[in-house]
C-alpha positions as CSV (number, residue, x, y, z in Angstrom):
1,X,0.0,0.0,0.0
2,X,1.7,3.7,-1.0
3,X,2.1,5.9,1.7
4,X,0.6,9.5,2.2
5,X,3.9,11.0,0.5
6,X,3.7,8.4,-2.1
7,X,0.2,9.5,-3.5
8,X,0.8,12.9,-2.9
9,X,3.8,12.8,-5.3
10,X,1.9,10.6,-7.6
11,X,-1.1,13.2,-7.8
12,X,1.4,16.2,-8.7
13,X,3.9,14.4,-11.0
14,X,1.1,12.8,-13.1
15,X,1.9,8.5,-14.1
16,X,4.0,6.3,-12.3
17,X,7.0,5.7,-13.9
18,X,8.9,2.8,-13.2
19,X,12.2,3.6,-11.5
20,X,15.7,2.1,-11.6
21,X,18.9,2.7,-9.7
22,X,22.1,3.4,-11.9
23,X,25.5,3.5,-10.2
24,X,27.6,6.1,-11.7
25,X,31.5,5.5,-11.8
26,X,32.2,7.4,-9.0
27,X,29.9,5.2,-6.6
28,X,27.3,7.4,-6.5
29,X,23.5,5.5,-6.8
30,X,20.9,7.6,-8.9
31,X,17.3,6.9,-9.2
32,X,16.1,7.5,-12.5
33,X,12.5,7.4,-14.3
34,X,12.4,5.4,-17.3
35,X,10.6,7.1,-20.2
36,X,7.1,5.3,-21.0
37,X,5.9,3.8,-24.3
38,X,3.8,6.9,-24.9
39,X,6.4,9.3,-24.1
40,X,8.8,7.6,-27.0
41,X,6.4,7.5,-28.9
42,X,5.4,10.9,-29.0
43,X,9.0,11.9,-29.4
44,X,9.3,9.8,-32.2
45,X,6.5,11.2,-34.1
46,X,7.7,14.3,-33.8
47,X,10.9,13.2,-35.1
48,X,9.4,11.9,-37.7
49,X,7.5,15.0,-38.5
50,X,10.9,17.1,-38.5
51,X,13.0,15.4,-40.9
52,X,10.1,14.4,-42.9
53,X,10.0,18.2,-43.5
54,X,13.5,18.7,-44.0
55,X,13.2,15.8,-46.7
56,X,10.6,17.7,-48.5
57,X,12.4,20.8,-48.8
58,X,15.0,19.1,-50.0
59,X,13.2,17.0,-52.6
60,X,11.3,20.3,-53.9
61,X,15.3,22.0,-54.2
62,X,16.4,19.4,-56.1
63,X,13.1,19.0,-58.5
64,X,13.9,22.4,-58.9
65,X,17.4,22.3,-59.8
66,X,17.3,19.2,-62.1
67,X,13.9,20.1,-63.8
68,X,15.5,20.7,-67.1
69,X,17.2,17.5,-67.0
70,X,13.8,15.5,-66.1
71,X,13.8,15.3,-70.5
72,X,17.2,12.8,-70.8
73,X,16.9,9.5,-71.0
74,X,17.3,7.7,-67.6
75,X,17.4,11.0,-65.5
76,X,14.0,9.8,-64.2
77,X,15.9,7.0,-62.2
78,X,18.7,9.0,-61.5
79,X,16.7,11.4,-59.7
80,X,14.9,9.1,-57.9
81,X,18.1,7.1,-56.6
82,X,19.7,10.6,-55.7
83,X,16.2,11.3,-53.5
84,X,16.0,8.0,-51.9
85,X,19.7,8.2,-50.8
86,X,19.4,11.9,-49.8
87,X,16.3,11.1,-47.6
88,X,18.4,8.0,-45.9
89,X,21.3,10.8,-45.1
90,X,18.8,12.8,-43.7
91,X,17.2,10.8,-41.5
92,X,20.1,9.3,-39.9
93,X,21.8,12.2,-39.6
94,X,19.3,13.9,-38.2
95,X,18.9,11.1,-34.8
96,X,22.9,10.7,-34.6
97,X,23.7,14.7,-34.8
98,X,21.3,15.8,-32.5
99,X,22.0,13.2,-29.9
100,X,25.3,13.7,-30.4
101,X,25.3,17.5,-30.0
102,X,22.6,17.6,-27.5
103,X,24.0,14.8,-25.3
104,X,21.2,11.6,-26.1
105,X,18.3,14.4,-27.1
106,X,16.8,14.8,-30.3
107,X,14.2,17.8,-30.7
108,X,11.4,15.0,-30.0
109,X,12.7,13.9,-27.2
110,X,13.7,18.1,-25.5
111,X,10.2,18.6,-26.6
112,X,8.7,16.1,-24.5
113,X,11.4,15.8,-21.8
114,X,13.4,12.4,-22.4
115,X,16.9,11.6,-23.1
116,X,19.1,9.0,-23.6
117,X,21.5,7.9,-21.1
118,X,24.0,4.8,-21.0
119,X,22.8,1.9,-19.5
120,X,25.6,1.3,-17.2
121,X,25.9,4.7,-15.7
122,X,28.9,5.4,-18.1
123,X,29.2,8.4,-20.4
124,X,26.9,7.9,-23.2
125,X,29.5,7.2,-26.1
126,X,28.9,8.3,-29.8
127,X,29.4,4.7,-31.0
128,X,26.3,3.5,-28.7
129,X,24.6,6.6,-30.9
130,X,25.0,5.5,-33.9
131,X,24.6,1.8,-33.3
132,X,20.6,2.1,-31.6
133,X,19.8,4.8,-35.0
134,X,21.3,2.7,-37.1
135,X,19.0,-0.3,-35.9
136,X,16.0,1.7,-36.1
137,X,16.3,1.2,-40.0
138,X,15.8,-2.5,-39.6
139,X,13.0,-1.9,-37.0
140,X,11.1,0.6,-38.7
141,X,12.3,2.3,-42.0
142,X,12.9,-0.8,-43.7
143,X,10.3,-2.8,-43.5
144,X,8.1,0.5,-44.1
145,X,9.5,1.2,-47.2
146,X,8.9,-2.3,-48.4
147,X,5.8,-1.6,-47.5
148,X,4.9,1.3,-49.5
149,X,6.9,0.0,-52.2
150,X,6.4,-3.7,-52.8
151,X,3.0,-3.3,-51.3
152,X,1.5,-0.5,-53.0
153,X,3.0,-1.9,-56.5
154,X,1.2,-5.1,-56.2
155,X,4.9,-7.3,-55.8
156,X,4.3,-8.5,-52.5
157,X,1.1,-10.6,-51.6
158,X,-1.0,-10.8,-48.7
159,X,1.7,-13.0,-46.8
160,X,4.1,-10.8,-47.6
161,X,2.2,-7.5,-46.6
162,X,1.4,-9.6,-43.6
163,X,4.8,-11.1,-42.8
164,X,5.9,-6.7,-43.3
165,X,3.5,-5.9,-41.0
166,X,4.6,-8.5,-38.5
167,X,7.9,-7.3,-38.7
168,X,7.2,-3.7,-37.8
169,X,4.5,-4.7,-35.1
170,X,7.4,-7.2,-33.3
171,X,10.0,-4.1,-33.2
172,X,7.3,-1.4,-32.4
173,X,6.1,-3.4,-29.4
174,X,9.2,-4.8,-28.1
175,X,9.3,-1.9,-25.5
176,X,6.0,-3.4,-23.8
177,X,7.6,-6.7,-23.1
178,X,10.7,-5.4,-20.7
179,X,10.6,-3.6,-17.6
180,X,13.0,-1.0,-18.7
181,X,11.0,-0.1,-22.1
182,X,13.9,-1.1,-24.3
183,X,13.6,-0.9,-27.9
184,X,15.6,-3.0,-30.0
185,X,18.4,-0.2,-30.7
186,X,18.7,0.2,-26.6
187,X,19.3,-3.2,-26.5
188,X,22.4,-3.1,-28.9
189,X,23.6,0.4,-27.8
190,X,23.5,-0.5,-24.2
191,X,21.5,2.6,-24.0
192,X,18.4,3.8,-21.6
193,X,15.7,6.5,-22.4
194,X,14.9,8.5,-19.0
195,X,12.4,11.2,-18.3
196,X,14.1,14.4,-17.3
197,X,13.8,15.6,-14.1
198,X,10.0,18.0,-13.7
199,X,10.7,19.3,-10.4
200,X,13.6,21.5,-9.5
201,X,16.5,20.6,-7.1
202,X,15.8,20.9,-3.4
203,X,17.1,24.5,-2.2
204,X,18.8,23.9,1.0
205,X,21.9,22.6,-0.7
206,X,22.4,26.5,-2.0
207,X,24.1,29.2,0.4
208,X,23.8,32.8,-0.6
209,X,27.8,33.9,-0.1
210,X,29.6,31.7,-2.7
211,X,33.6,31.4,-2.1
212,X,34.0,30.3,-5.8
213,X,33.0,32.4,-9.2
214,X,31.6,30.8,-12.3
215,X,31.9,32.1,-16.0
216,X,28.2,31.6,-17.5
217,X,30.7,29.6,-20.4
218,X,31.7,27.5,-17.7
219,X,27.7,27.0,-16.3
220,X,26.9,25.9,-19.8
221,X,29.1,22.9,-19.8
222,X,26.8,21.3,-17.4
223,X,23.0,20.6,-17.1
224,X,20.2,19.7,-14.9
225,X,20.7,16.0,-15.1
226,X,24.0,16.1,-13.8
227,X,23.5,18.5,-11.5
228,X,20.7,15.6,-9.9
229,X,24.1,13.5,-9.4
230,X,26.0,16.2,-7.8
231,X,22.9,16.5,-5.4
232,X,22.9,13.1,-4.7
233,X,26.6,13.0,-4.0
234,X,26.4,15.8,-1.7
235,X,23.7,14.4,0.3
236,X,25.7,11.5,1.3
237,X,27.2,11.2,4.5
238,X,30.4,11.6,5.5
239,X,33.3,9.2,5.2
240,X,36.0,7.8,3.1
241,X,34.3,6.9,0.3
242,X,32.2,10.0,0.0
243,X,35.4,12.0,-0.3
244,X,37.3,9.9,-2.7
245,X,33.8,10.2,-5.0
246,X,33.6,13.8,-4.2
247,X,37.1,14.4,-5.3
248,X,36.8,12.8,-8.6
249,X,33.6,14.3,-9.1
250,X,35.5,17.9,-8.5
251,X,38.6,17.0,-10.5
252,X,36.5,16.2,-13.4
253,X,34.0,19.3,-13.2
254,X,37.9,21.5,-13.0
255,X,38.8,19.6,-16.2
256,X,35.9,20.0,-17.9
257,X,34.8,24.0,-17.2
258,X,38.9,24.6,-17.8
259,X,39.1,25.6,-13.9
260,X,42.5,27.6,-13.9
261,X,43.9,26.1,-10.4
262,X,43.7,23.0,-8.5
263,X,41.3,22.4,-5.7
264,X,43.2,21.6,-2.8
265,X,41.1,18.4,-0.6
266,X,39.6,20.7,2.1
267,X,38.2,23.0,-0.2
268,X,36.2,20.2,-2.1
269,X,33.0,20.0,-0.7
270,X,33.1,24.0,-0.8
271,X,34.0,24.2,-4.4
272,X,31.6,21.6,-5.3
273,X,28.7,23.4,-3.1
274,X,29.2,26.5,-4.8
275,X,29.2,25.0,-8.2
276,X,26.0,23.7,-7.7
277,X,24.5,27.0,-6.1
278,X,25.4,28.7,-9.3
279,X,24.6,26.2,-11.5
280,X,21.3,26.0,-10.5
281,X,20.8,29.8,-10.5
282,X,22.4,29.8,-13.6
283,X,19.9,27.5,-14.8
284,X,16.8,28.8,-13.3
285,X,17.8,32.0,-15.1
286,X,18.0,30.8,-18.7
287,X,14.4,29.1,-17.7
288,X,16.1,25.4,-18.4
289,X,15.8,24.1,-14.9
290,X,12.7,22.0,-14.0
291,X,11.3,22.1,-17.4
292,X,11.1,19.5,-20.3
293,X,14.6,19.9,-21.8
294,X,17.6,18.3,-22.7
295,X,21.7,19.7,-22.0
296,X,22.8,22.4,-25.0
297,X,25.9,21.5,-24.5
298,X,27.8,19.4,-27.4
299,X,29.2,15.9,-26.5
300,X,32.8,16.5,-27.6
301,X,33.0,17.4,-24.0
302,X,34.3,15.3,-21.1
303,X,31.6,13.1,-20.4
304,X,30.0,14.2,-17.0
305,X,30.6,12.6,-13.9
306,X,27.4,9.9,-14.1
């Protein structure tokens, strides 16, 4: 039976998510919300609808450029290979550069508040990227086009309009059949699609008087999801472990914002208190915190501390 706190927070955050623990390098346990089977699916659409767009444009430029070639002999073909392989670009460049550049987001996904992570509580590498979008061609795009094509022309009978639309149904569904919503490409990537965070960070973490100043290029290298970790690590009690993690944690925020001088050990936990204080105001103030967004920054970074 939930408790009074439970249903209270189920009332204000809307569905239950399922939850899952990931242990970041450093030792640190985060809870995360997986993303549910309508919320990818929404994001997907919306994908869709994007490059679809963009792969309209571009067919209507190109119709326009070679329409005084449409009169040779074989052009017909030419053109149409040129579109099909031009719309294949598209569409795969689209998922792998903006989940490369907005760190496991596409504009779907910022829209309605998901993004990718790895499964392992690594960094999410490019390779895991490009290997769960590559697979979505087998699991959707393929058997799609076949679809349209074979199906619509008459070369593929019932079965084989049935045995298409099998194949998409298996794929589509797939996320239904495992706690942890995985979709075929997750499975291969090693990848996991969480909700962002809706709420904003508890306040009492954040002192007025900071010791430690922050360029706003600095505050851009970071985001609200890994600003959840730092919470978490600074809300664990004291001891030897804590301050190893915490040191690591601090080491690799240095390296990453370009921090011009070392933090010496007793200053950690200060330095790491004040990042967050201005993180987080940093964040409030370009309206990113709490909302349903994914992290600007690009992924030739150093990959957070998750």
């Amino acid at each position: 039976m939930m408790s009074v706190q439970e249903r209270v927070s189920l009332f204000l955050e809307g569905t239950r998510r399922r939850r899952r623990d990931i242990v970041t390098p450093e030792g640190v346990t985060l809870p995360v919300e997986i993303a549910t089977f309508g919320e990818r699916a929404t994001a997907f659409v919306l994908d869709v609808a994007l490059w679809l767009g963009a792969s309209i444009v571009l067919v209507l430029l190109l119709l326009l450029v070679a329409g005084p070639l449409l009169r040779l002999k074989g052009a017909l073909a030419i053109l149409a290979g040129a579109l099909l392989l031009a719309t294949f670009i598209i569409r795969n460049f689209y998922f792998i550069h903006f989940e490369l550049a907005w760190r496991g987001a596409t504009p779907g996904k910022r829209a309605v508040g998901l993004r990718v992570i790895d499964r392992g509580g690594g960094p999410l590498r490019p390779a895991a990227i490009v290997a769960r979008n590559l697979t979505r061609e087998i699991e959707a795009f393929l058997p799609l086009s076949l679809l349209l094509t074979l199906g619509g022309a008459g070369g593929a009978g019932p079965w084989g309009r049935l045995s298409l639309l099998a194949w998409l149904l298996l794929f589509a569904l797939l996320p239904l059949f495992n706690r942890e919503r995985l979709r075929a490409g997750d499975l291969i990537g090693g990848t996991l699609v969480v909700a962002l965070p809706r709420r904003v960070l508890l306040a009492d973490l954040v002192d007025k008087a900071l010791d430690h100043r922050f360029t706003e290029r600095q505050l851009a290298a970071y985001g609200a999801f890994e600003l959840q970790i730092l919470e978490e690590l600074l809300r664990r009690p004291e001891g030897l472990e804590t301050g190893r993690a915490r040191r690591e944690v601090c080491d690799r925020i240095c390296r990453r914002i370009g921090w011009p001088a070392p933090v010496p050990d007793a200053e950690v936990e200060r330095f790491l208190r004040d990042f967050y204080a201005a993180e987080r105001a940093w964040l409030e103030r370009e309206q990113l915190f709490g909302r349903l967004h994914a992290d600007k920054s690009g992924s030739d970074a150093e990959p957070p501390p998750r």
